[in-house]
N, C-alpha and C positions, 0 to 999 in steps of 0.2 A: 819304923816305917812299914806300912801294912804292904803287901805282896801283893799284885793281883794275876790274874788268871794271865793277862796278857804279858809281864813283866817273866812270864819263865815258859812262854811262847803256846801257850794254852788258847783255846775258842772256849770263850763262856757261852753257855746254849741258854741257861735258864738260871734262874736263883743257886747259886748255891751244887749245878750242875755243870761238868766242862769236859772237854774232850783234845787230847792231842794228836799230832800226825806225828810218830814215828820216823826217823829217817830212814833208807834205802830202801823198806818195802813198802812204803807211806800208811804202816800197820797203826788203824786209833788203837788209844786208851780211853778212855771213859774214868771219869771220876763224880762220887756224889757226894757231898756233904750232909750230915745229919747231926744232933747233939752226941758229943760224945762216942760218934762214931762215924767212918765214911768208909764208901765201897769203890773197889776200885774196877775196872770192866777192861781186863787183860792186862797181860803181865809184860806184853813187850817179849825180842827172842835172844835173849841171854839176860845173865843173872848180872851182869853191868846193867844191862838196860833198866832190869825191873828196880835196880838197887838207887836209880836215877828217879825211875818213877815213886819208888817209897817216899824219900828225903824232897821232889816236890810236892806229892800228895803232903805231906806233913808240914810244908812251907805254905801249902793253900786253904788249908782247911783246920790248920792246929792242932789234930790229929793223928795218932796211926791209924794207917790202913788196916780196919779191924774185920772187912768182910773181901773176899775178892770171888767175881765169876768169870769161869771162862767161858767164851760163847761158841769154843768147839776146839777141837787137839790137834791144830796144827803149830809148827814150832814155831814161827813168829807173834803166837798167840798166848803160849804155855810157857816158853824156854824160861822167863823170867818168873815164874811163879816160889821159886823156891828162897828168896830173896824179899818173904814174908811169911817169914813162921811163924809170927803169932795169927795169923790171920784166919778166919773160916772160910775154905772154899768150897764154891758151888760150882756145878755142872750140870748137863744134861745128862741125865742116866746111862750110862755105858761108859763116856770121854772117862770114870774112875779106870775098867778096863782096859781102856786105850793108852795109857798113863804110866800103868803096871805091867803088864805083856813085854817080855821083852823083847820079841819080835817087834812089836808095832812101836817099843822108845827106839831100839836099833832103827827103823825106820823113818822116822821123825828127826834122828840125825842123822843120815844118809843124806835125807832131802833138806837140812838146812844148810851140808857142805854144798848141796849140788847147784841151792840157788847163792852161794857166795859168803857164808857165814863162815870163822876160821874153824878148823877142823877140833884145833884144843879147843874152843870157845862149846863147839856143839856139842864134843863129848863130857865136857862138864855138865854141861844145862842136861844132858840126854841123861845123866848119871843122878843126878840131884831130881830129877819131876815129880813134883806133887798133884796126885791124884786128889779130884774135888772127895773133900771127906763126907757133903750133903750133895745125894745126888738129886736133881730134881726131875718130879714125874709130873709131867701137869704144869701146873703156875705152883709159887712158893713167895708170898709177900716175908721182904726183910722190915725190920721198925728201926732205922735207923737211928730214932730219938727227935725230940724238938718237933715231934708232927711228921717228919721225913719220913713215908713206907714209900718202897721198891719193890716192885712185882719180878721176879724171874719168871720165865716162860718157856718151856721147851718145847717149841716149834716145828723141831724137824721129823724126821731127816731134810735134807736136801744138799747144802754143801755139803755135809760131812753125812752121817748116823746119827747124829747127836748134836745136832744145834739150841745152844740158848739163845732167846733174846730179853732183854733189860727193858722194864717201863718204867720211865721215872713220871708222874705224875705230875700238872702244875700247869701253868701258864706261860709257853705251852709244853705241853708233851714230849718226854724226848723217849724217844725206841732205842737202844743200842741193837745193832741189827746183827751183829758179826760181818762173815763174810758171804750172808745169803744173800745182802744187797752190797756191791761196789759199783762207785762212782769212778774212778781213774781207769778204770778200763772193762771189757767182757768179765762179767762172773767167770771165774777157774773152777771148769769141774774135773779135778782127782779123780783117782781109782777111789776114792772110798764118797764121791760125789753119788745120790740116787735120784737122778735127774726126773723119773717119773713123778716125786714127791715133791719139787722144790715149790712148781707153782701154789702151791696147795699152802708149802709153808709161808711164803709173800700172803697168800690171803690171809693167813692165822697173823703174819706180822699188821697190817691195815687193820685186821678188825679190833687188836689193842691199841693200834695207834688211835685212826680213825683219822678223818681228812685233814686236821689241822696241825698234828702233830711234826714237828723234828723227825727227821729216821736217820740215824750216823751211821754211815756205811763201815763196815770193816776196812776199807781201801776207800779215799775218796772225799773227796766235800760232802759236806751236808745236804740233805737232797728230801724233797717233799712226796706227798702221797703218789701225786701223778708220775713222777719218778718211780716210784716201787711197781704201783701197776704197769707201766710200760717196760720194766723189765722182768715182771711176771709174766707180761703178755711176750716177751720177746722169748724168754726160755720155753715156754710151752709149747712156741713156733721151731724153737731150734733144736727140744728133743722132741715133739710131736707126741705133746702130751693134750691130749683132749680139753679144751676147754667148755 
């Protein structure tokens, strides 16, 4: 009996593309299929989670999970990454850094006890993180096989220093945006947020998308072009960043 995206509580966005909501921080995942191989678009925040996300990616696509990118180093984003060792990860040029440092993994579990993750759970995941071993500077197209290429893009700063975003190519388009765009509530800007930069990054995110594409929010439903511009427009207003 074949599996489908919606049978293990998935949103299929496009061919062959699908995305979940996470429970308690409504953190997506992102998934692509290719021949022979698929990418996954964050790890979920612990090594239960991500170890959930392998065995459905593997249930949807007939594959392991052979590439994975993080779209920036916060723990609901990374915690689960290690819960795929064979896998090649990608990042935004620094989040390797962020990853390693032991101040800023001590940090990363401080703040996932603080928003409610159990304190064993976060010091494991904080003990186990793997840093993106390709870091990317620019765009970075993956081939995932069967015609499948996936553009990486690092867009930022904006939420973080180091934001990626995912283009999956197709009819239509789908962005994996991180958390520069959320739909369930106000963008979260952090201390490691650089709010002068962000709107800037929404335009780099629109000019790969462009007006018809998907944009999957880090946090949040699915949400269109006018969506991103209106909360590019609204951050620019709320740090008094010139437009």
């Amino acid at each position: 009996m074949t599996v489908t995206w919606e049978d293990l509580g998935w949103e299929r966005l496009a061919a062959g593309v699908g995305r979940c909501r996470l429970p308690v921080w409504d953190c997506t995942a992102g998934l692509v299929a290719g021949e022979g191989a698929a990418l996954l678009i964050d790890a979920g925040s612990s090594l239960a989670e991500g170890a959930k996300l392998r065995a459905q990616a593997r249930s949807l696509t007939g594959q392991h999970v052979t590439h994975l990118a993080l779209t920036h180093a916060h723990f609901d984003h990374v915690f689960g990454a290690a819960a795929f060792p064979d896998a090649e990860v990608f990042g935004a040029v620094g989040v390797d850094a962020v990853l390693t440092r032991v101040r800023d993994r001590e940090e990363l579990r401080a703040d996932a006890v603080r928003n409610g993750l159990a304190a064993p759970t976060a010091e494991e995941a904080s003990l186990r993180l793997v840093p993106p071993g390709h870091p990317v500077s620019g765009e970075r197209t993956l081939d995932l096989g069967g015609g499948r290429q996936v553009l990486l893009a690092n867009v930022g700063p904006g939420h973080t220093a180091h934001d990626l975003a995912v283009l999956v190519p197709g009819d239509p388009e789908v962005v994996f945006c991180g958390d520069l765009v959320e739909e369930s509530g106000e963008p979260q800007a952090g201390p490691d947020a650089v709010p002068s930069h962000w709107p800037a990054a929404l335009d780099r995110l629109l000019g790969l998308g462009g007006e018809d594409a998907v944009y999957v929010p880090g946090h949040g439903a699915v949400v269109d072009a006018a969506f991103v511009r209106a909360q590019r427009d609204a951050l620019a207003a709320r740090f008094g960043v010139s437009r």
